[in-house]
LOTOR-444853 format. One record per residue: residue number from 1; x, z, y of N, C-alpha, C in turn. Coordinates in steps of 0.05 Angstrom, whole numbers, plus 5000, padded with zeros to 4 digits. Atoms other than C-alpha are relative to their C-alpha. Layout:
LOTOR-444853
[NUM [X Z Y] [X Z Y] [X Z Y]]
...
This chain:
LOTOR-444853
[1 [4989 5025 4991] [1689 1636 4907] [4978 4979 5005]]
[2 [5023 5021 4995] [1644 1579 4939] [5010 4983 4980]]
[3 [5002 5021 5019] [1628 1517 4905] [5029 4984 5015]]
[4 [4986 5022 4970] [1672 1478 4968] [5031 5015 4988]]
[5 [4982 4994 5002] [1727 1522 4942] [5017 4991 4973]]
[6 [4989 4994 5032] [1734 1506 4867] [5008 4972 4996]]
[7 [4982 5026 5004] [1769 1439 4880] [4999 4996 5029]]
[8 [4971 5002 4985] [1829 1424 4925] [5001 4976 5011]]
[9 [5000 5041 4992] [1827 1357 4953] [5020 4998 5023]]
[10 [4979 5003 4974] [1895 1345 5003] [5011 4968 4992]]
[11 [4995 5029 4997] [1914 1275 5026] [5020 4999 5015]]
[12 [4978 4997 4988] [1981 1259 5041] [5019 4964 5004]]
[13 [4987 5030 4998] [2008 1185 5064] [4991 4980 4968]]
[14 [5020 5020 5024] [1954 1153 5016] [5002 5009 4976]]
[15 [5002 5001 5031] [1967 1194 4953] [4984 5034 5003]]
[16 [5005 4974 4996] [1920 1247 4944] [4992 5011 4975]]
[17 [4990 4975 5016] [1930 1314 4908] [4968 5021 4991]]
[18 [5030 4989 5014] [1856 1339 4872] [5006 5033 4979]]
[19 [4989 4977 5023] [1875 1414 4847] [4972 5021 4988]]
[20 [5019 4982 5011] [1823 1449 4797] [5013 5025 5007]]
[21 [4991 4977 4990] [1821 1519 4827] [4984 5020 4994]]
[22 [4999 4979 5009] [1799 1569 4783] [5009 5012 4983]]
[23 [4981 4999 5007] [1858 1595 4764] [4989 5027 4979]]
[24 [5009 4984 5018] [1828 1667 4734] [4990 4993 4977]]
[25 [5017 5018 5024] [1791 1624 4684] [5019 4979 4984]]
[26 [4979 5031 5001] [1851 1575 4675] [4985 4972 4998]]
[27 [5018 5027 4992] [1800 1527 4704] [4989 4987 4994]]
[28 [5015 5009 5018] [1755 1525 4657] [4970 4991 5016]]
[29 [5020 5014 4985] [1702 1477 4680] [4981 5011 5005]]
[30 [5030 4985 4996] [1629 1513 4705] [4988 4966 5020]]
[31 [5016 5015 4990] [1570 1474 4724] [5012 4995 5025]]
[32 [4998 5009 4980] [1585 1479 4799] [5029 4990 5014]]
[33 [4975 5012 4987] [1659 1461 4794] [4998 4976 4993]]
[34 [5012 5028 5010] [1631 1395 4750] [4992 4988 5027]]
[35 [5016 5008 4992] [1591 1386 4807] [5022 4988 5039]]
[36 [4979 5012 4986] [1652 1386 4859] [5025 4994 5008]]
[37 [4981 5020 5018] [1701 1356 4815] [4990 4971 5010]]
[38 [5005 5023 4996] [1651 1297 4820] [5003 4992 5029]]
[39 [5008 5006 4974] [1639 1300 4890] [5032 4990 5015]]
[40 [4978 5008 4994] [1709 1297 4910] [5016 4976 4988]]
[41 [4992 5035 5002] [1728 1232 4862] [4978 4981 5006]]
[42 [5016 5020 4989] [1673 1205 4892] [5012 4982 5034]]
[43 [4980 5004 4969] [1706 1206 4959] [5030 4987 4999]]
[44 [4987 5020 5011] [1762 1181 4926] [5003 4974 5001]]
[45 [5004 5028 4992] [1743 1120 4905] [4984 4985 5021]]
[46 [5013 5007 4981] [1707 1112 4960] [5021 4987 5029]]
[47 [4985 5003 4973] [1765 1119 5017] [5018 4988 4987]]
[48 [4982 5018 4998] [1807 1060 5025] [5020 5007 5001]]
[49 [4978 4996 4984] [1861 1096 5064] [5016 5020 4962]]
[50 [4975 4984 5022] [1880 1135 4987] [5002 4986 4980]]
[51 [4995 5023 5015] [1915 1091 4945] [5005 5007 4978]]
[52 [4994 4992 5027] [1933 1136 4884] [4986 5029 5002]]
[53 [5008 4972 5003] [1910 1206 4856] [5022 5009 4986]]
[54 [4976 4985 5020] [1950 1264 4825] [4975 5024 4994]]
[55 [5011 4977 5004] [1913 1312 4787] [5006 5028 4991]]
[56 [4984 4985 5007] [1933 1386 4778] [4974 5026 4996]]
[57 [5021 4974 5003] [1908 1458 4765] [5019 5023 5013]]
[58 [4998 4974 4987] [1916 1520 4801] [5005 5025 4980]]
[59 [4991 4981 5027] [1955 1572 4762] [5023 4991 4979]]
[60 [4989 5004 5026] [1980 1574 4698] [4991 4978 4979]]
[61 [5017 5008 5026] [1933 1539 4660] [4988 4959 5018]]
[62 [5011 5034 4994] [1914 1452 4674] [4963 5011 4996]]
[63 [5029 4992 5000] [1842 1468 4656] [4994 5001 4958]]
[64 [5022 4982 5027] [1813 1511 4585] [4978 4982 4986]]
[65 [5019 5009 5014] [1761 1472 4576] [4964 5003 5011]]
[66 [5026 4987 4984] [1690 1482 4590] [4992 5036 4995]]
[67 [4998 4977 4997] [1669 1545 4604] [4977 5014 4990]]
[68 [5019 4988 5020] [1646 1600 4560] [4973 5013 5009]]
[69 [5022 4994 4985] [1596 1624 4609] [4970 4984 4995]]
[70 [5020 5017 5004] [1563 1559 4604] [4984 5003 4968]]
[71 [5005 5006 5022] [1567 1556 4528] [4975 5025 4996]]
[72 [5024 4973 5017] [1529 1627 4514] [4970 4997 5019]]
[73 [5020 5003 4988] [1473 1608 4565] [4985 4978 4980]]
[74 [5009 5017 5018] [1463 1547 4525] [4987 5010 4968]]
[75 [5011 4988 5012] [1449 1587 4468] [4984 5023 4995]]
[76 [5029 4980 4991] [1398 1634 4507] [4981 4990 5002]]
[77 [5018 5015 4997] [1364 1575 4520] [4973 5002 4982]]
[78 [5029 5001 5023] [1286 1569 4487] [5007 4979 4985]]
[79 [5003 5029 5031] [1289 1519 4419] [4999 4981 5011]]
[80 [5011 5029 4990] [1257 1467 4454] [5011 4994 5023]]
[81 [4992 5018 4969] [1299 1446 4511] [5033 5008 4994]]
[82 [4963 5003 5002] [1374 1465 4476] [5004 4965 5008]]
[83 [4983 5024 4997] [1374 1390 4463] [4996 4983 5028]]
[84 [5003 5018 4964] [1350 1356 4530] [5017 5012 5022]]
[85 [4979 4983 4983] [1391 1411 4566] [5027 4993 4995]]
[86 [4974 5016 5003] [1456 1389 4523] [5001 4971 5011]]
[87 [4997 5030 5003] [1441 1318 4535] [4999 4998 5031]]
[88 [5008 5007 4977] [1432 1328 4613] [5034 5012 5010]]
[89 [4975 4990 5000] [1504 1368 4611] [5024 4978 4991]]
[90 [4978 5009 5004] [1534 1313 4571] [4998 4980 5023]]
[91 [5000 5024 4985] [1511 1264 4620] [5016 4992 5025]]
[92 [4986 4995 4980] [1547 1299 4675] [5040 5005 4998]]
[93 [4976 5004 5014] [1609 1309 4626] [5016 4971 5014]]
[94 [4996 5021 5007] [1613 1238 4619] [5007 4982 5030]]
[95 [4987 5011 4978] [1604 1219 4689] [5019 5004 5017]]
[96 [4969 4979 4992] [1663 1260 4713] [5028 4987 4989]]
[97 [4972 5007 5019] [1706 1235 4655] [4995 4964 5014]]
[98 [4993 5023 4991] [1693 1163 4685] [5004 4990 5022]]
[99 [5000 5004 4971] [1698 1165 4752] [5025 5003 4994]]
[100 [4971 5004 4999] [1769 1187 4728] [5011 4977 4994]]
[101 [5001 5018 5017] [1772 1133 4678] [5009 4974 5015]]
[102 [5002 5026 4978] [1749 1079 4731] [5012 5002 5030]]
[103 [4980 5004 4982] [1790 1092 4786] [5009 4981 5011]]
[104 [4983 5021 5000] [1808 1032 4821] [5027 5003 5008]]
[105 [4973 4982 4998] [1872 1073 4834] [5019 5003 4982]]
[106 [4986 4991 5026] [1931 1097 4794] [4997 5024 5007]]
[107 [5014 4961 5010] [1901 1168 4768] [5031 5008 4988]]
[108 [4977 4978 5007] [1959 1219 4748] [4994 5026 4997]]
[109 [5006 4973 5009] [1948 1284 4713] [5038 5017 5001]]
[110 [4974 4982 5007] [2007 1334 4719] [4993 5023 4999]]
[111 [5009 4980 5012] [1993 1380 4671] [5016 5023 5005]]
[112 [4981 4974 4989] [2020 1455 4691] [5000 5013 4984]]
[113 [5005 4987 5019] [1998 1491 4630] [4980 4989 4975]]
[114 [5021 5012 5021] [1944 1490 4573] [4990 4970 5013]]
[115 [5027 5023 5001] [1900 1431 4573] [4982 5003 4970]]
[116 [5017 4989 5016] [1847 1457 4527] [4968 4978 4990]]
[117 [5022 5006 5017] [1789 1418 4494] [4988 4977 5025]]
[118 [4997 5018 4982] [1761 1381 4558] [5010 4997 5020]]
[119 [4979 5005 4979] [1820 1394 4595] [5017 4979 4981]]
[120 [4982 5018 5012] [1856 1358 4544] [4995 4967 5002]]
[121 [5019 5032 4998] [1805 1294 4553] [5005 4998 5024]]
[122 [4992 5010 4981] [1814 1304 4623] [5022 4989 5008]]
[123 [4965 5011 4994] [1888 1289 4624] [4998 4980 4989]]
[124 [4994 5020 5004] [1879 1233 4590] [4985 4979 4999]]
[125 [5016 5015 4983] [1820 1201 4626] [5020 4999 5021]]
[126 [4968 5011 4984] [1884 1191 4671] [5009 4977 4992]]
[127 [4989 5029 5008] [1918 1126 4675] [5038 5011 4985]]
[128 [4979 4990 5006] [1983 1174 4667] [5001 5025 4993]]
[129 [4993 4967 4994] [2011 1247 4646] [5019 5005 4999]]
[130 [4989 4992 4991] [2062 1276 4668] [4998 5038 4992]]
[131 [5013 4982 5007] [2069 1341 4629] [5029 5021 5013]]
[132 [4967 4977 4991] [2120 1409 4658] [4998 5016 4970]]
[133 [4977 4989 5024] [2160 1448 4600] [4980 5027 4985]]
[134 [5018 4981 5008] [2097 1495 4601] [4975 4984 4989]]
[135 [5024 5000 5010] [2038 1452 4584] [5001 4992 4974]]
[136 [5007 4993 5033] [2003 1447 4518] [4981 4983 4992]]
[137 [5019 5018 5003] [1954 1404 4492] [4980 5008 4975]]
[138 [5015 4994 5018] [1894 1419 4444] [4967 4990 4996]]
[139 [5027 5007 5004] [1832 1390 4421] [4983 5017 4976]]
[140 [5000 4978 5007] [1801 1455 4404] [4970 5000 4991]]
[141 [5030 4995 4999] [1731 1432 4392] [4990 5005 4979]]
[142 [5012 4992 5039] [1728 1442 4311] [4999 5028 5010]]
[143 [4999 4981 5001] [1742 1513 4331] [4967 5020 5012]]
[144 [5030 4994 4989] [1674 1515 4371] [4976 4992 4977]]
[145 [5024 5013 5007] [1631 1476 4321] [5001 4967 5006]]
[146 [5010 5020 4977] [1627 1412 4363] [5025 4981 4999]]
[147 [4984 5026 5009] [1658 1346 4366] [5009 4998 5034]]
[148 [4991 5003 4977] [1703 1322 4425] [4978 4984 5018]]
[149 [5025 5018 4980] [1652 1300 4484] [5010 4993 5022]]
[150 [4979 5006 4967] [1710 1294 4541] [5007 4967 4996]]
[151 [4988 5029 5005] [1732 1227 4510] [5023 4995 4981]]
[152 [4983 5002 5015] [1776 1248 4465] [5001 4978 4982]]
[153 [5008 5023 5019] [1748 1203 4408] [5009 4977 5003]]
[154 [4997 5022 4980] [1762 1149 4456] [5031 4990 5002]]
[155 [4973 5003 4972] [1830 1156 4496] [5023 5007 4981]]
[156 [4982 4984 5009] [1864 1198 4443] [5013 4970 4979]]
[157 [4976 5016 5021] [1879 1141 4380] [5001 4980 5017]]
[158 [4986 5018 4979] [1895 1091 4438] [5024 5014 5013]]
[159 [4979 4980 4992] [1949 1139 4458] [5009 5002 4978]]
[160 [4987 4995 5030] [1973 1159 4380] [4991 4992 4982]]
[161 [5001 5014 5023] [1942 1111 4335] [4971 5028 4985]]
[162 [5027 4994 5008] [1871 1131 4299] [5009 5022 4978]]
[163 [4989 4976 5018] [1910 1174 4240] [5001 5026 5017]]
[164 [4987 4973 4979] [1944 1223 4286] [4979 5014 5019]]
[165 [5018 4989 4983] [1887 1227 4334] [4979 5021 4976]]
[166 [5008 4974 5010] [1848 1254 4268] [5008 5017 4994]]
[167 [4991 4972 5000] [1893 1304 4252] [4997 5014 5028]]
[168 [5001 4981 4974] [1899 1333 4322] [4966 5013 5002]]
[169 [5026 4990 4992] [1823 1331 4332] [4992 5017 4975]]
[170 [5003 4995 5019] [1807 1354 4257] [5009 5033 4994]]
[171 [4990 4985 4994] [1852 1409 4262] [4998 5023 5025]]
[172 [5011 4994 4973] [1848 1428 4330] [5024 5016 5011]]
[173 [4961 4979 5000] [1930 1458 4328] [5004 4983 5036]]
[174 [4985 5012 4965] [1967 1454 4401] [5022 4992 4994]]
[175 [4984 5025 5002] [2007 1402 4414] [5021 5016 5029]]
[176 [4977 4986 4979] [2076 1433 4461] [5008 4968 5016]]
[177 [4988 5027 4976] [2109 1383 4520] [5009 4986 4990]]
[178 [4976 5024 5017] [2159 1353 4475] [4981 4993 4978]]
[179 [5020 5012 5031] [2113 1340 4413] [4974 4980 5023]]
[180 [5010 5026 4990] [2065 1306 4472] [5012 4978 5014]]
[181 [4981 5024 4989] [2123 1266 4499] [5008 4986 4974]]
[182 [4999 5027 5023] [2143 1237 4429] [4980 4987 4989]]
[183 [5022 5011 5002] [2077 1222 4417] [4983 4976 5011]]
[184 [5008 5015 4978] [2057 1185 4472] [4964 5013 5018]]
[185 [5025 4989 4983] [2005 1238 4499] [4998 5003 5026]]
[186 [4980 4999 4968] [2054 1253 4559] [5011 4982 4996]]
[187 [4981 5032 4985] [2088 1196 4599] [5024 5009 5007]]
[188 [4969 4996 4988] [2138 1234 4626] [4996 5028 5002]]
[189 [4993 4969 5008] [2159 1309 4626] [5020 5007 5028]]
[190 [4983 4998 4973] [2182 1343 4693] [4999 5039 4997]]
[191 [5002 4971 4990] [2200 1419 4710] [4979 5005 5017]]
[192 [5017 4987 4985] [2151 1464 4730] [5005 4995 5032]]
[193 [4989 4999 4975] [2185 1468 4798] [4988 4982 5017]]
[194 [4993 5024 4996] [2182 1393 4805] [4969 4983 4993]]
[195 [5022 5010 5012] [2116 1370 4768] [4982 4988 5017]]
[196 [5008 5013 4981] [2072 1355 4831] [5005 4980 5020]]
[197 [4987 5011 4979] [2122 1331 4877] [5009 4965 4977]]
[198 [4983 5017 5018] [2150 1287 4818] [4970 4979 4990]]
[199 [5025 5018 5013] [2072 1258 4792] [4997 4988 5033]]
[200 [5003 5024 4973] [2068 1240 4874] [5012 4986 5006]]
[201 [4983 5023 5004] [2122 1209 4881] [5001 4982 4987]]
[202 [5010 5027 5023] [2104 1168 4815] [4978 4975 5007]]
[203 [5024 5009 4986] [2036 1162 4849] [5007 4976 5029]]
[204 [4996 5017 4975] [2066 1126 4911] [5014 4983 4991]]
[205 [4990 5026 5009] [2107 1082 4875] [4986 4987 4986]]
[206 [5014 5024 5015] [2055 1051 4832] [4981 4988 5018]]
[207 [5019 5011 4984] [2013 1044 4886] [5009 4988 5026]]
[208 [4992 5001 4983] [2057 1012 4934] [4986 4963 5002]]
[209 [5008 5025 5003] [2029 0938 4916] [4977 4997 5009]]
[210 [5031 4998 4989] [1964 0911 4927] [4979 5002 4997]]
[211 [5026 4992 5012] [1900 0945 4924] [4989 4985 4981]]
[212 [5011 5019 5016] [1864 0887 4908] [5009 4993 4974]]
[213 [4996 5009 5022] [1904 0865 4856] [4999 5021 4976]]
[214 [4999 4977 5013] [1915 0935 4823] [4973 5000 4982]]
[215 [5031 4994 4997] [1843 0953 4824] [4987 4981 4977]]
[216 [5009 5016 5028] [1827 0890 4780] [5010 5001 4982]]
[217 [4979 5004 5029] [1882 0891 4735] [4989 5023 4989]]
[218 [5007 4975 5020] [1859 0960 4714] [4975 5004 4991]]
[219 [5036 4995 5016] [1781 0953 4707] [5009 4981 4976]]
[220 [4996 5016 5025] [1813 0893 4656] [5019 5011 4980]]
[221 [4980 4986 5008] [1870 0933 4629] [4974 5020 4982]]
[222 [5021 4972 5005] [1816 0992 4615] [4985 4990 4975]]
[223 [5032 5009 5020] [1769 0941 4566] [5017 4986 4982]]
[224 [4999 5027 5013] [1817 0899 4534] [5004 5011 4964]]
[225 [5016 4996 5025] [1810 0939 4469] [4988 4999 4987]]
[226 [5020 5009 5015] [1751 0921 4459] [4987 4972 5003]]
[227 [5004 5030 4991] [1747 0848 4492] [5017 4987 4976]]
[228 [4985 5022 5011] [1770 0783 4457] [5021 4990 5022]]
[229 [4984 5012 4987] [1829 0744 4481] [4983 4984 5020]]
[230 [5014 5020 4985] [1782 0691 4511] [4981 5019 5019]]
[231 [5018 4993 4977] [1739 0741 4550] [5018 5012 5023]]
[232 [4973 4990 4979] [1806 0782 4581] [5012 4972 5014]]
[233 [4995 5021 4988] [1825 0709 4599] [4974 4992 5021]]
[234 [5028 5007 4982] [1754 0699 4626] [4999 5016 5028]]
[235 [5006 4981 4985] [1756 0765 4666] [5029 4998 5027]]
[236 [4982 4998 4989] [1826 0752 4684] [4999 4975 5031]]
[237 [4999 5019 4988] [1815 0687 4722] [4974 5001 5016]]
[238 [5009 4983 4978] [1754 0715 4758] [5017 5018 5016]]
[239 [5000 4970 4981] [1792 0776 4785] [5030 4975 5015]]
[240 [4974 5013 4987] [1855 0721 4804] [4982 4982 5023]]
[241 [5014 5014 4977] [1800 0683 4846] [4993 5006 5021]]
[242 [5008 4977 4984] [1783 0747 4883] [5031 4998 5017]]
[243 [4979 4993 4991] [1861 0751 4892] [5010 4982 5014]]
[244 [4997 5011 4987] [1869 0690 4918] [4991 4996 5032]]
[245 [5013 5010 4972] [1822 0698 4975] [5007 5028 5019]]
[246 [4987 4967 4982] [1859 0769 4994] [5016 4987 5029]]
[247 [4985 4997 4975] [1889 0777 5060] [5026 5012 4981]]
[248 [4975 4998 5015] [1945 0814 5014] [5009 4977 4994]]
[249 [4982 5027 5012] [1962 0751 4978] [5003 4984 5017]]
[250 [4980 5009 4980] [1966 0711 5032] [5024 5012 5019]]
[251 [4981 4985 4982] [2008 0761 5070] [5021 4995 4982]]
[252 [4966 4998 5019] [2060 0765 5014] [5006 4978 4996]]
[253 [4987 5032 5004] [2066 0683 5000] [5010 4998 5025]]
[254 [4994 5009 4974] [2068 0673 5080] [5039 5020 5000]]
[255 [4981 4975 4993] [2122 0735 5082] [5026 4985 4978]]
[256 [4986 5008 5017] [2158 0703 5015] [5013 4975 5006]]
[257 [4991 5025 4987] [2161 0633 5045] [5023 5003 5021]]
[258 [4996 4996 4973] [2181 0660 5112] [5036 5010 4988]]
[259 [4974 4986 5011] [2244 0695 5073] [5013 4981 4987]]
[260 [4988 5021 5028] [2257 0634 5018] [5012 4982 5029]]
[261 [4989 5022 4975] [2265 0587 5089] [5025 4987 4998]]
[262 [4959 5003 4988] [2332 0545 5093] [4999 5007 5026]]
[263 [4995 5000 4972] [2359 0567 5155] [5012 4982 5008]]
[264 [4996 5024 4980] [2374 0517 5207] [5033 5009 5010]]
């Protein structure tokens, strides 16, 4: 399989559909699908004309995790270059997981199966998940040795509170559709059947408002965990200054006026 092949990229009336596609592997990440994974949310956020994402996997499986291929090379490696070699891997990890992260878009994972160790971080470097009756969830990285590097650490006790996230991670047990829907790991829970059609559809209704405004609310939305009240107020009233000078916002007051009118 080429590199050009191992991610799916289809664009459909502004919401487009990003499918990890190595399904034999249950899409377990390799260097050169890292490499156009990135390339494709680069294009992403790049093109205007797509206003939401949906993310999915090919197969059975959402994506395994990284891939064991990589891992045993890493440990063929000479002594002296394991660690600069990990640290040039995580770097590319990391920028992957934030390009999702930062999105000025609404991101959507609709998980089809496993989500495995940094498939599990990937779903929830999503702004949403959307899980079908088959997927699974697991932060499987005690079982390797190794601490979560997808973002789990991060994304996970903001999703279930800092206890729960260490059991899950600590443990490293799978988490079923309904145990990530009462949880708050999944957002919503759809049949297999239905799962894509149902996260696009979600995808076009959140994104039916306006860019501009979206786009900021969520780089502020994204930080305010770790901001003060007074700096989310700070940030907020910058990004409303930006919003004021939109062509959107005037379009919608003119359009709102134009409707409020007494008629004559």
């Amino acid at each position: 399989m080429s590199i050009e092949d191992l991610i799916l990229l289809d664009v459909h009336e502004g919401v487009a559909t990003l499918t990890l596609n190595r399904p034999d592997k249950r899409n377990a990440m390799s260097d050169d699908m890292r490499t156009a994974f990135i390339d494709a949310l680069e294009r992403v956020h790049a093109d205007k004309s797509i206003r939401a994402l949906v993310l999915t996997g090919a197969g059975k499986g959402f994506c395994a995790g990284g891939d064991i291929a990589g891992m045993e090379r890493r440990l063929k490696a000479p002594a002296g270059e394991v660690a600069f070699n990990g640290w040039h891997r995580q770097q590319r990890t990391h920028h992957t997981q934030s390009l999702l992260h930062t999105c000025p878009k609404p991101v959507i994972a609709a998980v089809n199966g496993a989500a495995s160790g940094l498939g599990a971080d990937t779903a929830l470097a999503c702004d949403f998940v959307v899980a079908s009756e088959h997927a699974s969830f697991t932060w499987s990285y005690i079982h390797r040795g190794i601490v979560p590097d997808g973002g789990a650490m991060y994304f996970l006790p903001r999703r279930v509170g800092l206890a729960k996230a260490k059991e899950l991670i600590f443990s490293g047990r799978k988490v079923d559709a309904d145990e990530a829907l009462a949880l708050g790991i999944a957002d919503r829970k759809a049949s297999a059947a239905t799962l894509v059609a149902d996260a696009q559809a979600w995808a076009a209704e959140l994104s039916k408002g306006s860019s501009t405004a979206l786009a900021l609310g969520k780089t502020i939305l994204n930080q305010t965990f770790e901001l003060t009240s007074h700096q989310v107020f700070a940030q907020g009233s910058q990004a409303q200054g930006i919003c004021y000078s939109s062509a959107e916002h005037r379009e919608a007051v003119m359009a709102f006026l134009a409707k409020s009118a007494p008629k004559a």
